[in-house]
PDB file of N, CA, C and O in Angstrom:
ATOM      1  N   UNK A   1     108.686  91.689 116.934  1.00  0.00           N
ATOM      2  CA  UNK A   1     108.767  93.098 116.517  1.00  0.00           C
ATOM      3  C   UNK A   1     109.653  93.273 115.283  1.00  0.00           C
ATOM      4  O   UNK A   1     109.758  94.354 114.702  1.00  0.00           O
ATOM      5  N   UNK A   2     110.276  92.173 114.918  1.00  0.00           N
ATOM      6  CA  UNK A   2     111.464  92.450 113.526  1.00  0.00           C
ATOM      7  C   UNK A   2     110.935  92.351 112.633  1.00  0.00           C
ATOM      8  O   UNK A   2     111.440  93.042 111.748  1.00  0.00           O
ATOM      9  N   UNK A   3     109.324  91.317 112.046  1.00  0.00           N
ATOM     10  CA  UNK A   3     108.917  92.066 111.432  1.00  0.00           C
ATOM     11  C   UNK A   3     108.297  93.321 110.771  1.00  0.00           C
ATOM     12  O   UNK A   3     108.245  93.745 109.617  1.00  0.00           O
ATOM     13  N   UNK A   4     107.777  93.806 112.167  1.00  0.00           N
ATOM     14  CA  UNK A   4     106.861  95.137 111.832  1.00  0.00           C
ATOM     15  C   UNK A   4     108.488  96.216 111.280  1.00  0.00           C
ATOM     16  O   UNK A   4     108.214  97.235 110.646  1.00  0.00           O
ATOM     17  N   UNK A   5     109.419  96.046 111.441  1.00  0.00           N
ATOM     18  CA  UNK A   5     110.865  96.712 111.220  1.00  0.00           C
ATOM     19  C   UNK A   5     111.293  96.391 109.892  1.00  0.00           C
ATOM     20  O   UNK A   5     112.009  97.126 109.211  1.00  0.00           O
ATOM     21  N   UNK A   6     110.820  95.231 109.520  1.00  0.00           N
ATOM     22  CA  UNK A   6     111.012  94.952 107.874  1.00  0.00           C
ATOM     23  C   UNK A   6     109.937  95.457 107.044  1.00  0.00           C
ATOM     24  O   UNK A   6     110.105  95.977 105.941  1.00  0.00           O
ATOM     25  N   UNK A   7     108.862  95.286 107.606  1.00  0.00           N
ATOM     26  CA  UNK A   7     107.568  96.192 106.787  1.00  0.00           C
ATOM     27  C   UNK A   7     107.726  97.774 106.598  1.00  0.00           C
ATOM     28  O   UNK A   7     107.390  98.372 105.576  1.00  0.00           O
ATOM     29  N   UNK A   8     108.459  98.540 108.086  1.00  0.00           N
ATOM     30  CA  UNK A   8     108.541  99.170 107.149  1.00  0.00           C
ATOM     31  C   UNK A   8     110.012 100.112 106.641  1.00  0.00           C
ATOM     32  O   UNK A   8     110.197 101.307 106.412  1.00  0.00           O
ATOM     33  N   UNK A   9     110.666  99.205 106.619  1.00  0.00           N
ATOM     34  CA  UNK A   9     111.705  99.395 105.825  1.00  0.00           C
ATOM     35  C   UNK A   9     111.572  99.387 103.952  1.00  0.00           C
ATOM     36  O   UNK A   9     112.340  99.886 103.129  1.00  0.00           O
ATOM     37  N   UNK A  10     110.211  98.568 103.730  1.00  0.00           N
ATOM     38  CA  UNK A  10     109.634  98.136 102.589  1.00  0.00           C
ATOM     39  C   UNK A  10     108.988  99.032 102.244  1.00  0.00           C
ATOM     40  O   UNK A  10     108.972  99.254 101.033  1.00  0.00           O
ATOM     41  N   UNK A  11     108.060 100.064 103.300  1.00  0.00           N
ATOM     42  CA  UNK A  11     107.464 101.020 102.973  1.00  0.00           C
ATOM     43  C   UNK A  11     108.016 102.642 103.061  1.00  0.00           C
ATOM     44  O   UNK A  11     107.370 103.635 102.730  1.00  0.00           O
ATOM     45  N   UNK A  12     109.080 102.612 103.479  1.00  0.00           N
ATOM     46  CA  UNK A  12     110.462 103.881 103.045  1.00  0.00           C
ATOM     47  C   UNK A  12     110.834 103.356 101.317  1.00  0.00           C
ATOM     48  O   UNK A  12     110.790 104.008 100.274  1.00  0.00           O
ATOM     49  N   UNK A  13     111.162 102.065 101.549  1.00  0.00           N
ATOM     50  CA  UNK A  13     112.026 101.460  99.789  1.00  0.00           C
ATOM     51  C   UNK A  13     111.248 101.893  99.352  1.00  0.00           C
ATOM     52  O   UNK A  13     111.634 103.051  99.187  1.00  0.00           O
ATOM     53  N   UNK A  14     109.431 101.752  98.651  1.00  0.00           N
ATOM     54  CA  UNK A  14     108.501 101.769  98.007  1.00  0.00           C
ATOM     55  C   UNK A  14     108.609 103.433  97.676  1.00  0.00           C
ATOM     56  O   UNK A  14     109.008 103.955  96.635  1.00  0.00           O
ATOM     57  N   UNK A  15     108.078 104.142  99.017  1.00  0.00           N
ATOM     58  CA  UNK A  15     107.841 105.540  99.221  1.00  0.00           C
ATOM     59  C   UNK A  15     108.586 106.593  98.353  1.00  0.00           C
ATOM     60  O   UNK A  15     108.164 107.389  97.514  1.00  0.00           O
ATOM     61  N   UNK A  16     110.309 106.237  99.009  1.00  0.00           N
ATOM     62  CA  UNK A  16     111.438 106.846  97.822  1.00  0.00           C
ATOM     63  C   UNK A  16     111.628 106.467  96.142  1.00  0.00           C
ATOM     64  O   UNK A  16     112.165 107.097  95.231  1.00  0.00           O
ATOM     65  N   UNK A  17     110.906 105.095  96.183  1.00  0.00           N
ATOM     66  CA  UNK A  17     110.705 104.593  94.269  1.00  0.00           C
ATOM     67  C   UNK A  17     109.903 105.586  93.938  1.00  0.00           C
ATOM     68  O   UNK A  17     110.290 106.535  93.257  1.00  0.00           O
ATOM     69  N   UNK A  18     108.516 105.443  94.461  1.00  0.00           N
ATOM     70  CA  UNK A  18     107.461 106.213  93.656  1.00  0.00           C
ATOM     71  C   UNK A  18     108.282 107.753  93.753  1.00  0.00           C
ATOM     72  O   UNK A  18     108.629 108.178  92.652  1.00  0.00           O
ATOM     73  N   UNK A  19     108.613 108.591  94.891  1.00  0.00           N
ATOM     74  CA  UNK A  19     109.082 109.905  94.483  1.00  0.00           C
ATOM     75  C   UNK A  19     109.760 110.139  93.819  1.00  0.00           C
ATOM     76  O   UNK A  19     109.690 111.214  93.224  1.00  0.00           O
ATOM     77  N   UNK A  20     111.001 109.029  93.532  1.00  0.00           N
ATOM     78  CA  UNK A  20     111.497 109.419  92.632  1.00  0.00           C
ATOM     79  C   UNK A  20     111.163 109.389  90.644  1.00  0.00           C
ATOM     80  O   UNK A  20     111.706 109.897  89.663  1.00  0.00           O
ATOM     81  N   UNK A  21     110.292 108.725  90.826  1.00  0.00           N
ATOM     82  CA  UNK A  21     109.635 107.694  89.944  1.00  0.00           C
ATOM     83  C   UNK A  21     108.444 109.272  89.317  1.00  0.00           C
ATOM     84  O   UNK A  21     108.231 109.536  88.133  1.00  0.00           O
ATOM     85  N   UNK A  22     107.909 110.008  90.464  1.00  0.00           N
ATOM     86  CA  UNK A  22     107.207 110.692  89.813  1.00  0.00           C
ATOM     87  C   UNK A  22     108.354 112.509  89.657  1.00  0.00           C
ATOM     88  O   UNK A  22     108.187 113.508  88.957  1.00  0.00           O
ATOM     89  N   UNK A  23     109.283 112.187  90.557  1.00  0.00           N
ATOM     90  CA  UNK A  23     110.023 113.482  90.372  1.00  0.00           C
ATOM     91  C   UNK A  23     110.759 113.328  88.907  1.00  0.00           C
ATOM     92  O   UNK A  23     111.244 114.257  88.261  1.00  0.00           O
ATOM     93  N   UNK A  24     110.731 111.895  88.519  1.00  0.00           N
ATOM     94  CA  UNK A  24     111.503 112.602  86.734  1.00  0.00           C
ATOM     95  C   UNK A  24     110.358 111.789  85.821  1.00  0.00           C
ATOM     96  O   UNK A  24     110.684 111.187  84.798  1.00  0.00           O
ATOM     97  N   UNK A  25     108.894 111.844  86.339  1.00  0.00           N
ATOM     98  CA  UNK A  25     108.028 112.368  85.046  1.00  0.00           C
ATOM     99  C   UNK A  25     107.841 113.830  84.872  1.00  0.00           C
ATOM    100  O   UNK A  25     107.505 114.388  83.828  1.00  0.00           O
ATOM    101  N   UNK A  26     108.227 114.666  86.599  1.00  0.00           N
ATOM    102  CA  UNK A  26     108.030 115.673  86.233  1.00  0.00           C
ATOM    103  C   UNK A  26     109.042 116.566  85.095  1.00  0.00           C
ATOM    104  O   UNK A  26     108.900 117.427  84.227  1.00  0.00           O
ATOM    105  N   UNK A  27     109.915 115.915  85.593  1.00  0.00           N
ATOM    106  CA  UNK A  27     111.220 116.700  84.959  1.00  0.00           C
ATOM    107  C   UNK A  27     111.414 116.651  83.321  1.00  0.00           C
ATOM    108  O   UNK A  27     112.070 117.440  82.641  1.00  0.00           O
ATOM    109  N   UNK A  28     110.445 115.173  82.750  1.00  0.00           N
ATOM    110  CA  UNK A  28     110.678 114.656  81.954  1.00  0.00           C
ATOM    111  C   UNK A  28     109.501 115.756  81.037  1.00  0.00           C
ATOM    112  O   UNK A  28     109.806 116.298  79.974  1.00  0.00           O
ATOM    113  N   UNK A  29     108.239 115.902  81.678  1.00  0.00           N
ATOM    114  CA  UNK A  29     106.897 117.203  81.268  1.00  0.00           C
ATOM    115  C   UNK A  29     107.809 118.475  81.071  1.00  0.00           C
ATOM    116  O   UNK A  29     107.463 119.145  80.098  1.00  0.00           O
ATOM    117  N   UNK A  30     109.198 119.100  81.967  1.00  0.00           N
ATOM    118  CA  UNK A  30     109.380 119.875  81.818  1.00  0.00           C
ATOM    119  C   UNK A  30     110.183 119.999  80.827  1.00  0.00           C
ATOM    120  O   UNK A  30     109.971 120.806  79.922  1.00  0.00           O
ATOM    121  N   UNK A  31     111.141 119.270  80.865  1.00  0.00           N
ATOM    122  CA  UNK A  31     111.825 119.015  79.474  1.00  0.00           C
ATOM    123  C   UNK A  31     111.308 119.544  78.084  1.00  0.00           C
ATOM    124  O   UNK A  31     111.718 120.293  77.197  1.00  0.00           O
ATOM    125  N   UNK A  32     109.901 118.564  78.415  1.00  0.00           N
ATOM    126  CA  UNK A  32     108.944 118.700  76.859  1.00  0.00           C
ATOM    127  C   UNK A  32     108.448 119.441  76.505  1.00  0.00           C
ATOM    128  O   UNK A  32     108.177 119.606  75.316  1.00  0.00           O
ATOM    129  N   UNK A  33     107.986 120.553  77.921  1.00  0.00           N
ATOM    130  CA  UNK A  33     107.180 122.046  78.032  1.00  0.00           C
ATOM    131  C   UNK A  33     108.106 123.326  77.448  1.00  0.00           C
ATOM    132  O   UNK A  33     107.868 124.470  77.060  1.00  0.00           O
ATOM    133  N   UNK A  34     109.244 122.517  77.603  1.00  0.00           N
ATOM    134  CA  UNK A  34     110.845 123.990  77.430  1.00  0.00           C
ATOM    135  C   UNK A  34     110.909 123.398  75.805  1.00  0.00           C
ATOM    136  O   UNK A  34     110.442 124.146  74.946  1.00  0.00           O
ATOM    137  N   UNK A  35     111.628 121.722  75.259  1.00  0.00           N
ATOM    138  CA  UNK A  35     111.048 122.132  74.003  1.00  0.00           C
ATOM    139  C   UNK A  35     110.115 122.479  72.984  1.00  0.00           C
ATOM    140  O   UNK A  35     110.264 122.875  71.828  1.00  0.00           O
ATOM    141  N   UNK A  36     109.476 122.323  73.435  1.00  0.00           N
ATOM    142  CA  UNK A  36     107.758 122.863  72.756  1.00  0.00           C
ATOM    143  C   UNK A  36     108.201 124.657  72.507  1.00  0.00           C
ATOM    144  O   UNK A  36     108.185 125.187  71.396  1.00  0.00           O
ATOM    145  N   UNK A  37     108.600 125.419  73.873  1.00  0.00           N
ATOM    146  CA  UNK A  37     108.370 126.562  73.925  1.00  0.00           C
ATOM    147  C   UNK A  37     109.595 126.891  73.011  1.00  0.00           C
ATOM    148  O   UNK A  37     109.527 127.992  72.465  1.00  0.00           O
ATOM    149  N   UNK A  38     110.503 126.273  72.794  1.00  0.00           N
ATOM    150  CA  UNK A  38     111.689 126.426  71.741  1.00  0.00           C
ATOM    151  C   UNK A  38     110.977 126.049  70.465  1.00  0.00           C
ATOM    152  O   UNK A  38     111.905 125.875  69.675  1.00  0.00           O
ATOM    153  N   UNK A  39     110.078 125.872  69.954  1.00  0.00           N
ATOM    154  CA  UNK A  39     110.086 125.366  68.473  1.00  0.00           C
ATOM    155  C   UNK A  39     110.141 123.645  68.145  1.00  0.00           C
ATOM    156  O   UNK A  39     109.159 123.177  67.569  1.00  0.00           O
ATOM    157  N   UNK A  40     111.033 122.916  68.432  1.00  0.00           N
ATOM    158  CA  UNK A  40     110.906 121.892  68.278  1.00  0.00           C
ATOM    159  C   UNK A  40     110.390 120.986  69.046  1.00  0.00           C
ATOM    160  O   UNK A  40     110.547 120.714  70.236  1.00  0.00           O
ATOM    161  N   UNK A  41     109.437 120.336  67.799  1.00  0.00           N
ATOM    162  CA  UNK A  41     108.175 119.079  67.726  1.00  0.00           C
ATOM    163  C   UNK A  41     108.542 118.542  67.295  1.00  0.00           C
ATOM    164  O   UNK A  41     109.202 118.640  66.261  1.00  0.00           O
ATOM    165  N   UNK A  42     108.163 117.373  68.163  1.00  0.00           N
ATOM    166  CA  UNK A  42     108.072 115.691  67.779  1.00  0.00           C
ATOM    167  C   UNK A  42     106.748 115.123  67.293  1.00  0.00           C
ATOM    168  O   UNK A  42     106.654 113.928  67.013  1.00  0.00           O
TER     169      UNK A  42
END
């Protein structure tokens, strides 16, 4: 049973990468959406 306890300990690690992973592309779109709406382009 200690492996099925390491699997998914692997699949919490993974789970929290990707959320965090997609919570600052979001942040990173919003960033870009607020300067855009300010005037400055890249």
């Amino acid at each position: 049973m200690n492996i099925k306890r390491g699997i998914e300990q692997w699949v919490w690690m993974i789970g929290i990468w990707a959320a965090s992973v997609i919570a600052l592309g979001i942040v990173s779109i919003g960033f870009r959406f607020l300067m855009t709406m300010a005037g400055f382009k890249s």
